[in-house]
C-alpha positions in Angstrom: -38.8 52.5 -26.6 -36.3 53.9 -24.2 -36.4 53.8 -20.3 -35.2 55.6 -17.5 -32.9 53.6 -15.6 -33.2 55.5 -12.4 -37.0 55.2 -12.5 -36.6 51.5 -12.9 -33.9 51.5 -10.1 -36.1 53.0 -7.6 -38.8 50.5 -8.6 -36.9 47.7 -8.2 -35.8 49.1 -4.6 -39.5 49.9 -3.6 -41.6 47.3 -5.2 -40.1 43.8 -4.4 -38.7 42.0 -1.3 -35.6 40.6 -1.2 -37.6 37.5 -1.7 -39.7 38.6 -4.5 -36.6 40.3 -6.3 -34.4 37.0 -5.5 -37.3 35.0 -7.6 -37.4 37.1 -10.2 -33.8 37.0 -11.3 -33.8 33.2 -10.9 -37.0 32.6 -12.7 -36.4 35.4 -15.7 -33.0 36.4 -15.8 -31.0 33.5 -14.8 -27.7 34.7 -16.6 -28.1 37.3 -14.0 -29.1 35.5 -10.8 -25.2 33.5 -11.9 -23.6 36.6 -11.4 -24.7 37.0 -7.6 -22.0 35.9 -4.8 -22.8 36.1 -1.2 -21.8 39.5 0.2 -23.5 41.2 -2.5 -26.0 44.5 -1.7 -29.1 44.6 -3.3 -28.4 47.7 -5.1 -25.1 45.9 -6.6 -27.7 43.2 -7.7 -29.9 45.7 -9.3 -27.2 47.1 -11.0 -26.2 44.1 -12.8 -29.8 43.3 -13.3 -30.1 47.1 -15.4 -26.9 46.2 -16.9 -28.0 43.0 -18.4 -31.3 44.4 -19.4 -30.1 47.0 -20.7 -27.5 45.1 -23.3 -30.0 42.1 -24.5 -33.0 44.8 -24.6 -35.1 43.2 -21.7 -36.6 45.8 -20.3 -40.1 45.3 -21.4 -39.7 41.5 -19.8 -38.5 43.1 -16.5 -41.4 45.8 -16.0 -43.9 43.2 -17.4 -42.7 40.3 -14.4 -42.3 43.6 -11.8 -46.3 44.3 -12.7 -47.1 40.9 -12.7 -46.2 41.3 -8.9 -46.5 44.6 -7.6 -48.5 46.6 -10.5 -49.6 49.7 -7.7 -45.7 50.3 -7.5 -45.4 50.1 -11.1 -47.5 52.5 -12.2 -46.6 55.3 -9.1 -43.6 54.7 -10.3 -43.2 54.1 -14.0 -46.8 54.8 -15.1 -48.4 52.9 -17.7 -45.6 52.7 -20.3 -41.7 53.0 -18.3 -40.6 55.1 -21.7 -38.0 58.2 -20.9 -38.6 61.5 -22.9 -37.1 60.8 -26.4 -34.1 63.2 -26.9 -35.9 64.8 -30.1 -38.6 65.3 -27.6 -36.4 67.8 -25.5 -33.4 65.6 -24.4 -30.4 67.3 -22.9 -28.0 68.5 -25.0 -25.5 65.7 -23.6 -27.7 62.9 -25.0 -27.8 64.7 -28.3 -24.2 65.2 -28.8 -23.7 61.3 -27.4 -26.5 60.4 -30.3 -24.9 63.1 -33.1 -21.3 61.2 -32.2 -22.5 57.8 -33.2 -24.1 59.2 -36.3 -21.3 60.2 -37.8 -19.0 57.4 -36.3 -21.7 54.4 -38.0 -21.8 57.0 -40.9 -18.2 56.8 -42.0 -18.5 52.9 -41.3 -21.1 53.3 -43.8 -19.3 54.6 -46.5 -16.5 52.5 -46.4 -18.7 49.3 -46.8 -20.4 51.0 -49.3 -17.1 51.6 -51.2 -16.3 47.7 -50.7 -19.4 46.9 -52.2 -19.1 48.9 -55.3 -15.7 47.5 -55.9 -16.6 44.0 -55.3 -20.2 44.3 -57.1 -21.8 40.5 -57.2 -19.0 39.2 -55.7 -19.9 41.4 -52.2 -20.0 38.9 -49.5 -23.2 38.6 -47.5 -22.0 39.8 -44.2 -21.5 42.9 -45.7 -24.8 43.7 -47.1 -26.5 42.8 -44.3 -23.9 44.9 -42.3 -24.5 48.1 -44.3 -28.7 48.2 -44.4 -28.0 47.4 -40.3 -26.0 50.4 -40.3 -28.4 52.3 -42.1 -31.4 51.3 -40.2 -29.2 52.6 -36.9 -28.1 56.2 -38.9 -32.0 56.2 -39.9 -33.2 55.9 -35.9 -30.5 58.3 -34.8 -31.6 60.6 -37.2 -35.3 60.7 -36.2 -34.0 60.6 -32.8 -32.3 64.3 -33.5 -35.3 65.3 -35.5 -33.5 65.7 -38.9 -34.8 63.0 -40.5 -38.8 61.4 -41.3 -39.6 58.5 -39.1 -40.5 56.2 -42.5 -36.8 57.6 -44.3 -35.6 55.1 -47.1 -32.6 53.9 -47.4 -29.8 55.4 -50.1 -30.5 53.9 -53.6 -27.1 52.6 -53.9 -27.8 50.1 -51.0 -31.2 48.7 -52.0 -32.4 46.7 -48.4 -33.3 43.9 -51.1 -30.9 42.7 -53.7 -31.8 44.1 -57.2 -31.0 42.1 -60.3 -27.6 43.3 -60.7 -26.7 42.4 -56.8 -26.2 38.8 -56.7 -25.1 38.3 -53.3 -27.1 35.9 -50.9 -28.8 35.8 -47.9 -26.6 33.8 -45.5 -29.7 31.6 -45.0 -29.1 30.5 -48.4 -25.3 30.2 -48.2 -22.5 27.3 -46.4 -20.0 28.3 -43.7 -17.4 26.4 -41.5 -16.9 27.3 -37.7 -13.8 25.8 -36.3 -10.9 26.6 -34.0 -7.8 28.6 -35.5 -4.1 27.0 -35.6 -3.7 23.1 -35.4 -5.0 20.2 -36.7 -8.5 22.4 -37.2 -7.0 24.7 -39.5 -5.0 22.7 -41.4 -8.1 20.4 -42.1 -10.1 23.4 -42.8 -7.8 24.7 -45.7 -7.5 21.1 -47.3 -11.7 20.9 -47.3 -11.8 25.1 -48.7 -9.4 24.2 -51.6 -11.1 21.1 -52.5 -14.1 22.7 -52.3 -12.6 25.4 -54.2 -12.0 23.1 -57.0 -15.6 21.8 -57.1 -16.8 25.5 -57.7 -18.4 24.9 -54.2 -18.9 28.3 -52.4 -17.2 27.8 -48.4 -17.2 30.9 -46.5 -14.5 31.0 -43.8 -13.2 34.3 -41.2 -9.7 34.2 -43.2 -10.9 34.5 -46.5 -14.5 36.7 -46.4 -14.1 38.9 -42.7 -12.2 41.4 -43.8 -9.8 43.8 -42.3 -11.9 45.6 -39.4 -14.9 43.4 -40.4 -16.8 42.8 -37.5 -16.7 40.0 -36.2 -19.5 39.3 -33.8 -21.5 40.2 -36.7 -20.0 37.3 -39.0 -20.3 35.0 -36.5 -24.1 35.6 -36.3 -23.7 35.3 -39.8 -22.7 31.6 -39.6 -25.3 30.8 -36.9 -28.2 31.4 -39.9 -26.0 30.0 -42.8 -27.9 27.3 -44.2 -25.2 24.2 -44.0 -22.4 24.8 -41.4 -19.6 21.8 -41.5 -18.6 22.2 -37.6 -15.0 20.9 -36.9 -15.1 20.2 -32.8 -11.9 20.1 -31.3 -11.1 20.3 -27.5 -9.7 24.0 -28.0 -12.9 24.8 -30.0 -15.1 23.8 -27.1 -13.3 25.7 -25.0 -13.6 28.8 -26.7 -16.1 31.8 -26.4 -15.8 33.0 -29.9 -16.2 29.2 -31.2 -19.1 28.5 -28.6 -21.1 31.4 -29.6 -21.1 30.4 -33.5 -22.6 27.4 -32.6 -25.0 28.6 -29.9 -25.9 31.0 -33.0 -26.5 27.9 -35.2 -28.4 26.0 -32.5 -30.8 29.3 -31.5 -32.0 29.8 -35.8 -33.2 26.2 -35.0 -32.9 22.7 -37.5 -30.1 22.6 -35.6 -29.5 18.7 -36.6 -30.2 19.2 -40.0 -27.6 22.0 -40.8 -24.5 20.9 -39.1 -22.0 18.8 -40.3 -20.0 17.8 -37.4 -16.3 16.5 -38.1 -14.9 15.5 -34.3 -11.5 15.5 -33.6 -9.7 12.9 -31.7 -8.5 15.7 -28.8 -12.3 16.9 -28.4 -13.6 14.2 -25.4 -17.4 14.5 -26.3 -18.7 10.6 -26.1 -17.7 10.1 -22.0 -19.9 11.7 -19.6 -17.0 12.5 -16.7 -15.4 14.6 -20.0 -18.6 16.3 -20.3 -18.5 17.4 -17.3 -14.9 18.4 -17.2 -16.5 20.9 -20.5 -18.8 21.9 -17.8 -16.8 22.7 -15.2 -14.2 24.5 -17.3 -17.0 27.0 -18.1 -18.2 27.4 -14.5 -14.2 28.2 -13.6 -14.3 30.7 -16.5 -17.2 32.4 -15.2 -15.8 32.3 -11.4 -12.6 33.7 -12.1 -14.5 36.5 -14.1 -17.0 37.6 -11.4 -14.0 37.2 -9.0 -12.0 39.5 -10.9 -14.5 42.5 -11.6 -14.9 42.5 -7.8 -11.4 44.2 -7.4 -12.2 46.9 -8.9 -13.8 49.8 -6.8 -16.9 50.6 -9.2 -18.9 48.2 -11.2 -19.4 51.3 -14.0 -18.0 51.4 -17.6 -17.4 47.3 -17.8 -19.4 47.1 -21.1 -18.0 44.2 -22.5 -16.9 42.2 -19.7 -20.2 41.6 -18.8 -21.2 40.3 -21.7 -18.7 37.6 -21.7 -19.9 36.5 -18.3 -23.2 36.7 -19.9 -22.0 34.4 -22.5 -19.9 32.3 -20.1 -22.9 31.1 -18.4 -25.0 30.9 -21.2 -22.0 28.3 -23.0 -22.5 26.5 -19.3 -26.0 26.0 -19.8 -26.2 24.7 -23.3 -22.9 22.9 -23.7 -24.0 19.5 -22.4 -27.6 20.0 -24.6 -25.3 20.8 -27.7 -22.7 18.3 -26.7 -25.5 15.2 -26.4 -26.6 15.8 -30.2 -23.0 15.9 -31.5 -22.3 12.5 -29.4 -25.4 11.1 -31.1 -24.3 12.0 -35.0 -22.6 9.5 -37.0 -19.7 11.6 -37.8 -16.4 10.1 -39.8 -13.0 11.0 -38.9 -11.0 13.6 -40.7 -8.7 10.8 -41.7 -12.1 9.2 -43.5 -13.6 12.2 -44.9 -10.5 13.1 -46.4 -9.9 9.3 -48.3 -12.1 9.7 -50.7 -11.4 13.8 -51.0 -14.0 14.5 -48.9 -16.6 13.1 -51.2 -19.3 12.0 -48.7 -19.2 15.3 -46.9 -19.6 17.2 -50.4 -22.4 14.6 -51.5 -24.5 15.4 -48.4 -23.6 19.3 -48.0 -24.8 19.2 -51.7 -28.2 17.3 -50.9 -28.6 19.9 -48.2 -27.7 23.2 -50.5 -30.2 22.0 -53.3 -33.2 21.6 -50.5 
């Protein structure tokens, strides 16, 4: 469904007191109640608050907590549903030739995977499949959306949405990643534990060897967070990193979160004493300071897509670092020196017990 921002602007303005909208952010949309800083107008607070709606697709939550308090304003305002007219319904010609441009960008994305796939044929990595019937699901929408294309369209036969017997590529649900930290000792483990897994006809995907060139790699990452076993090699620079943190707030949120990591901790990463915990937690809080600090120097708050989003994932590493952190502590995890005796044969055993469940 899509909204009308300005309509939800002028609700927000009319409908809640600075109270009531204070409340709101805190109780529902905490990642944004974060960003707030004292000096702030309310309409720069709303702002962020449409911003952040607008990227994690929360606008149903936000009308349904606004009517939960002021449903008169609501629906003088919005009316009963908050939609906007559809451009296929009469849209202006700007949103059309906005929509018609990322057809045809996703629609050249699309035909280069598709070429990848047919060259690599069972060998197509996952993260590829799912990225082309993603694709086509979007080209699909935008399609309806200009009214040249049937609201039920299928997809093209020579990207079935379901693997047919000659596609033997899996599911990443049914497939075993690594999430680590590039350079250093992490890297260097990581390639002894792919070749010898290599050796053992043991499938590992990694970034270096299955992301390819202009993959994308928020994508892959989301990837790993529903893999089936992950092996998780925490280092100090690994919990300090966004792309790192989000892989395994990815693996945490597709729950068993216990049962499909294999942790191997690092002597630099300072999990097991509380006042290093904190120091994690307080590194994350600078990181998301410094941020807000710095998008106040510039005059307009528009066109930071992006930027916003890592302070959303800033603060959302903050909250969950100490929860994720606690479990980790609590696993009996060997060294890499350990692991690596015995060429890493009680990590394979159990990764193996795991793959066969």
């Amino acid at each position: 469904m899509d909204y009308n921002p300005a309509e939800i602007r002028k609700l927000l303005q009319n409908a809640l007191s600075e109270e009531e909208f204070t409340s709101l952010c805190y109780d529902y949309f905490r990642p944004v109640y974060e960003q707030f800083s004292a000096g702030m107008s309310r309409p720069q607070k709303i702002q962020r608050l449409l911003e952040y709606c607008e990227r994690q697709g929360k606008f149903d939550d936000l009308l349904a907590q606004v009517r939960a308090i002021n449903p008169g304003q609501v629906e003088k305002i919005i009316g009963s549903g908050g939609a906007s007219t559809s451009p296929s319904a009469g849209g202006s010609a700007k949103d059309l030739s906005h929509i018609q441009s990322l057809l045809d960008i996703k629609q050249r994305r699309l035909n280069v995977l598709i070429e990848q796939k047919a060259t690599m044929g069972p060998h197509t990595p996952a993260y590829i499949t799912m990225e082309i019937q993603t694709l086509q699901a979007e080209i699909n929408q935008h399609k309806i959306e200009l009214g040249i294309a049937p609201a039920q369209a299928e997809p093209p036969a020579e990207t079935p949405a379901v693997s047919s017997s000659s596609d033997t590529a899996i599911q990443p649900e049914q497939q075993l990643f690594v999430s680590y930290a590039w350079k250093g000792e992490s890297e260097t483990l990581v390639d002894k534990i792919y070749e010898t897994f290599k050796n053992k006809n043991i499938t590992l995907i990694r970034d270096k060897q299955n992301l390819g060139y202009r993959g994308r790699i928020k994508a892959f990452m989301e990837q790993i967070g529903r893999g089936k076993a992950v092996i998780v090699v925490i280092s100090d620079k690994y919990l300090k990193s966004p792309n790192c943190m989000f892989e395994l707030i990815q693996i945490a949120k597709n729950n068993e979160f216990y049962e499909r990591i294999f942790p191997i901790v690092l002597e630099d990463a300072h999990i097991y004493d509380p006042i290093d915990q904190i120091n994690y937690i307080s590194y994350w809080e600078e990181k998301t300071k410094a941020l807000n600090e710095a998008m106040r120097t510039v005059e307009s708050a528009a066109n930071l897509q992006g930027i916003r989003e890592n302070i959303d994932l800033y603060t959302e590493i903050r909250g969950t670092i100490a929860g994720l952190v606690n479990i980790l502590q609590d696993m009996n995890t060997l060294t890499p020196d350990d692991l690596a005796e015995d060429d890493f044969k009680l990590l394979i055993e159990a990764i193996e017990r795991k793959m066969a469940e």
